[in-house]
N, C-alpha and C positions, 0 to 999 in steps of 0.2 A: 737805442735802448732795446734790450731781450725783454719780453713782454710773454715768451713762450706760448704766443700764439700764434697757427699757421695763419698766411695773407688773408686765407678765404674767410678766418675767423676777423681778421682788422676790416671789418665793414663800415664805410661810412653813413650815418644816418639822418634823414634828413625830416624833422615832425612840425606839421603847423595843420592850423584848422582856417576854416572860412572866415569864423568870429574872432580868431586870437589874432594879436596887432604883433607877433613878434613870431619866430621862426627858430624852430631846435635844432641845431647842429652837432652832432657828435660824430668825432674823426680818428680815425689812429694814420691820417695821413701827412708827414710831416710836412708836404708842401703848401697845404690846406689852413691848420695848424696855423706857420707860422703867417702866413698871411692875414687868419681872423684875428691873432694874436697882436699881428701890428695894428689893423686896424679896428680893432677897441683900444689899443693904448690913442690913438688919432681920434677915434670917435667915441668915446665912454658912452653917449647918452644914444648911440645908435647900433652898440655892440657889446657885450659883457659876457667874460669868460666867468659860466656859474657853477663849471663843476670839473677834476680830474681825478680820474678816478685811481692814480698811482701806478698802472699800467699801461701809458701809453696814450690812451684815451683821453682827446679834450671833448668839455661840451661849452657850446658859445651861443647865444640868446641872441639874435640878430632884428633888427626892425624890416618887418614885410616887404617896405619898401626899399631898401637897399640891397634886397637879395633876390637873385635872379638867374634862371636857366638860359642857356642860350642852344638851341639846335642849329645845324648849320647842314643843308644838304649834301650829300653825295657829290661828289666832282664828277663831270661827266668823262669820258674818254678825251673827246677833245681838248679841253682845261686840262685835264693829267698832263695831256703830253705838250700841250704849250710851257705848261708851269715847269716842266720837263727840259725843254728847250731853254728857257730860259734860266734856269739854273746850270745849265751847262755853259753859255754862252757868261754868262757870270763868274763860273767858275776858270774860265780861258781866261779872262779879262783880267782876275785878280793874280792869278799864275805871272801871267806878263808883269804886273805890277812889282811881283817879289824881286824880280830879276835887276 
């Protein structure tokens, strides 16, 4: 959907306080989207889509407790190029397979 907004303007938004028991999400991301999208159809009493604003834009009301950041470290040098190694060694293996 043209929404005639540049990317930098499709920001996703994310609002909650200490004392609110629910969590603001507003997305113009469709992979985002459809995800809270299935999961309030799956969980009404723990996800509810409360607003679109016609451009693009969803907002979904989510419970505190099922919404979650996750960080994940830096991969060091070593791990890169294992993980490295091994997706090569993976990619021979499946080669052979085609054959």
């Amino acid at each position: 959907m043209k929404t005639g907004l540049s990317k930098k303007q499709k920001a996703t938004n994310i609002y909650f306080t200490e004392a609110d028991t629910m969590i603001e999400v507003c997305t113009y991301n469709t992979s985002l989207k459809n995800r809270l999208t299935d999961y309030a159809g799956n969980y009404p009493s723990e996800c509810r889509l409360i607003d679109n604003d016609g451009n693009g834009c969803l907002t979904f009301e989510v419970n505190k407790g099922r919404f979650g950041f996750k960080l994940t470290a830096p991969y060091s040098e070593e791990r890169r190029k294992a993980a490295s190694e091994l997706a090569k060694k993976n990619t021979e293996r499946l080669r052979r397979q085609e054959q």
